[in-house]
Residue frames relative to the residue before (quaternion, step in Angstrom):
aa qw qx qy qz dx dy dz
X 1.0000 0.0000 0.0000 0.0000 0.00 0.00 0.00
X 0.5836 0.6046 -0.2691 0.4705 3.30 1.12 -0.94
X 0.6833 0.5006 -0.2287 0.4798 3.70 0.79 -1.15
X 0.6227 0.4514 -0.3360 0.5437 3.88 1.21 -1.09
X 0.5704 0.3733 -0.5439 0.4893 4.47 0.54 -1.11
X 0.7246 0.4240 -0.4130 0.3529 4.53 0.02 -1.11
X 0.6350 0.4377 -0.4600 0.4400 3.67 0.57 -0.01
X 0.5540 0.5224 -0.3444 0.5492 3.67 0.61 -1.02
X 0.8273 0.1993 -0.3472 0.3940 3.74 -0.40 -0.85
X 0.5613 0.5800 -0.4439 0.3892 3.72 1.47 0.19
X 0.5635 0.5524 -0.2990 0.5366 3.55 1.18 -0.89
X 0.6460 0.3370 -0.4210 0.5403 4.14 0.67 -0.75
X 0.4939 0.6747 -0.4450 0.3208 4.23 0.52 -0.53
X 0.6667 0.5786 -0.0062 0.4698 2.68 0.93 -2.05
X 0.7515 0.4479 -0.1493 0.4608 3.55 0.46 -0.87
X 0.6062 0.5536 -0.1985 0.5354 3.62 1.59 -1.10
X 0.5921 0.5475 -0.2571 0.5325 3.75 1.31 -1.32
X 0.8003 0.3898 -0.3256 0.3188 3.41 0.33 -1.01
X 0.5325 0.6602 -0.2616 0.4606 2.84 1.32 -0.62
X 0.8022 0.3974 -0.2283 0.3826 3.47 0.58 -1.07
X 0.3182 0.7293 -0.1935 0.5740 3.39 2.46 -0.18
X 0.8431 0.2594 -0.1178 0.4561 3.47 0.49 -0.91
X 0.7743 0.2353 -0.2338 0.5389 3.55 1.31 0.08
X 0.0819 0.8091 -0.5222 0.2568 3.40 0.65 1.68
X 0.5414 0.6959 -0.3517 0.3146 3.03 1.50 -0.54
X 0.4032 -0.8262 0.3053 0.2481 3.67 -0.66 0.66
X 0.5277 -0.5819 0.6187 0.0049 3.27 -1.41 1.32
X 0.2666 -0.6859 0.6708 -0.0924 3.04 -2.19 1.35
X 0.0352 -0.7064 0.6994 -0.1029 3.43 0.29 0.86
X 0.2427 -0.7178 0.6267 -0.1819 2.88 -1.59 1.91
X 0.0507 0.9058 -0.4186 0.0424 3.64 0.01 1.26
X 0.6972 -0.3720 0.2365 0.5653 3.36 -0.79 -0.12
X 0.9088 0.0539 0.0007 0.4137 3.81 -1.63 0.50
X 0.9000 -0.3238 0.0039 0.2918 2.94 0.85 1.45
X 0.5040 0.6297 -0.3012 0.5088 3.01 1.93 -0.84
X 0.1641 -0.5570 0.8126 0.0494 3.30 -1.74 1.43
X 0.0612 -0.6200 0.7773 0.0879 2.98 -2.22 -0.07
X 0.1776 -0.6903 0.7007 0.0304 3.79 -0.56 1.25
X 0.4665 0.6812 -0.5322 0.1871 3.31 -1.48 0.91
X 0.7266 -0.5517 0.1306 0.3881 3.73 -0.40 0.40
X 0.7778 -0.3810 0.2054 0.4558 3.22 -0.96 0.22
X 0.7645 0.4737 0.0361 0.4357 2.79 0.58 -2.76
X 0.6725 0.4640 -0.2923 0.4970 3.58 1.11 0.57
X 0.4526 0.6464 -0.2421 0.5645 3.23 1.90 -0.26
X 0.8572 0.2875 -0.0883 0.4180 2.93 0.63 -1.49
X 0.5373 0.5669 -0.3968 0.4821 3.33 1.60 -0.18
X 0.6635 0.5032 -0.3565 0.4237 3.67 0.67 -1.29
X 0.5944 0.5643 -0.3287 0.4693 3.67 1.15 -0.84
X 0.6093 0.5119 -0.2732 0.5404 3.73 0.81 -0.49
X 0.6573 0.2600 -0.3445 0.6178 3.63 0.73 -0.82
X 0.7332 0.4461 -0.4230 0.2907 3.47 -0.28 -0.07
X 0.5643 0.2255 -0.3759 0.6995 3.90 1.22 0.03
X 0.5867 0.3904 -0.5948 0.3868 3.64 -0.06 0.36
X 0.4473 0.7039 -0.3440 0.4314 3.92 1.33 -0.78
X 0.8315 0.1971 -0.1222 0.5047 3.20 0.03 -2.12
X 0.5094 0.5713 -0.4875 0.4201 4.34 0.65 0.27
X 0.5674 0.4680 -0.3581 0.5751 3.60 1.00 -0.62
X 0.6224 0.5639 -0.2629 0.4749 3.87 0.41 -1.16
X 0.7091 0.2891 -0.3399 0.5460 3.48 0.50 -0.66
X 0.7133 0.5463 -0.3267 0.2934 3.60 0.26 -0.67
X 0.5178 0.7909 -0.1570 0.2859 3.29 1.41 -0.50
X 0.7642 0.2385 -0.3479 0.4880 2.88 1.36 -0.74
X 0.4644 0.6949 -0.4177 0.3564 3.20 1.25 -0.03
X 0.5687 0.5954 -0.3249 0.4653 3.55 1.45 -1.28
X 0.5848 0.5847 -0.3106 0.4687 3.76 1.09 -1.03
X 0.7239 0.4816 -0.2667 0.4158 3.40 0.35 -0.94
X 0.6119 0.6648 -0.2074 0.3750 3.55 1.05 -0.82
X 0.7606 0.3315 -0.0890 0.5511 2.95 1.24 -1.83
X 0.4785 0.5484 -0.4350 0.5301 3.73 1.30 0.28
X 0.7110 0.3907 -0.2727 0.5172 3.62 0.55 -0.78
X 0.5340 0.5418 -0.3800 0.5263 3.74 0.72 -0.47
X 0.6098 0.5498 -0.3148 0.4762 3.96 0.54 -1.61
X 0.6926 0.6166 -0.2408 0.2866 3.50 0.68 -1.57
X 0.7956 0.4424 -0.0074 0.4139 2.88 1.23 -1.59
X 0.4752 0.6492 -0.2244 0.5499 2.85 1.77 -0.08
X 0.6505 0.5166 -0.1643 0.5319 3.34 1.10 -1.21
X 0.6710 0.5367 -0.1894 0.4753 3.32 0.57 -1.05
X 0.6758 0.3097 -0.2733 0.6105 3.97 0.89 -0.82
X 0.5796 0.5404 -0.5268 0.3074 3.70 0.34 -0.25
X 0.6723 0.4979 -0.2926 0.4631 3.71 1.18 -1.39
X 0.5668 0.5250 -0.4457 0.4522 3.74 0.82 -0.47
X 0.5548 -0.6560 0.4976 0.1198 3.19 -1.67 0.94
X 0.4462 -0.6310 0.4348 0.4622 3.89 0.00 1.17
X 0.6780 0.3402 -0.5130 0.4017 4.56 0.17 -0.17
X 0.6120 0.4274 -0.5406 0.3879 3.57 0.88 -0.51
X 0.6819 0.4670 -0.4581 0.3273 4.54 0.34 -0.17
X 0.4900 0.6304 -0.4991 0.3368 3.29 1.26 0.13
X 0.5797 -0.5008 0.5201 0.3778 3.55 -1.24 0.88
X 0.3904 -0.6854 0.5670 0.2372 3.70 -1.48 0.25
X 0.0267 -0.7352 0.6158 0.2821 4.24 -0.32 0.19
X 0.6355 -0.4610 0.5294 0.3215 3.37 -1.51 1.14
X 0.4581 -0.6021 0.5545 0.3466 3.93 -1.09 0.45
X 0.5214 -0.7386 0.3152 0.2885 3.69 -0.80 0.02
X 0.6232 0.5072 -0.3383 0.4897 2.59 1.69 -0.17
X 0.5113 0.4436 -0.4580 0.5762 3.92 1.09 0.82
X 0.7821 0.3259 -0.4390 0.2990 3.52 0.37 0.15
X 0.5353 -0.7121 0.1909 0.4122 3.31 -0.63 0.97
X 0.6664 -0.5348 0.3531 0.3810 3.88 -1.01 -0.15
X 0.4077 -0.7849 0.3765 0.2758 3.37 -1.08 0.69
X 0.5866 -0.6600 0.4363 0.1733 3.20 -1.10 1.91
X 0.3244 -0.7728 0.5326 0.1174 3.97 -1.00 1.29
X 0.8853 0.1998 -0.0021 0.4198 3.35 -0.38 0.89
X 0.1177 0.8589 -0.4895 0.0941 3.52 -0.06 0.41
């Protein structure tokens, strides 16, 4: 299994390199008020990648915050309970109803 995850992430290596090989050619990046920026492809398209990989983390955050606050909580909260109060409860038998013959 180990030998199939090192081929796969060799074959995406491979595949990323060549790529970044074939688009050396240079690039004009048009910004706001005038501002250019000349430079390769595979640096365009990389800096673009880090930069929605940037603002996808950024959005997730507070949400990640909230999680791990509510997780802490809950954590906190089962520590003060008493190992009989996590035991599950069985209904008594004489509340549950009787089994039905035959159907």
């Amino acid at each position: 299994m180990r030998i199939l995850v090192w081929l796969v992430r060799a074959v995406a290596f491979f595949a990323l390199f060549a790529f970044a090989l074939n688009n050396l050619h240079e690039v004009t990046l048009h910004a706001f008020f005038g501002v250019q920026w000349q430079g390769p492809m595979v640096l365009l398209v990389l800096g673009a990648l880090a930069l929605g990989c940037a603002c996808g983390a950024l959005a997730m955050l507070p949400s990640w915050w909230r999680h791990r606050a509510r997780a802490r909580r809950g954590a906190a909260r089962t520590s003060v309970l008493a190992p009989q109060d996590l035991e599950p409860s069985l209904p008594n038998s004489a509340s549950m109803p009787a089994p039905r013959d035959g159907l």
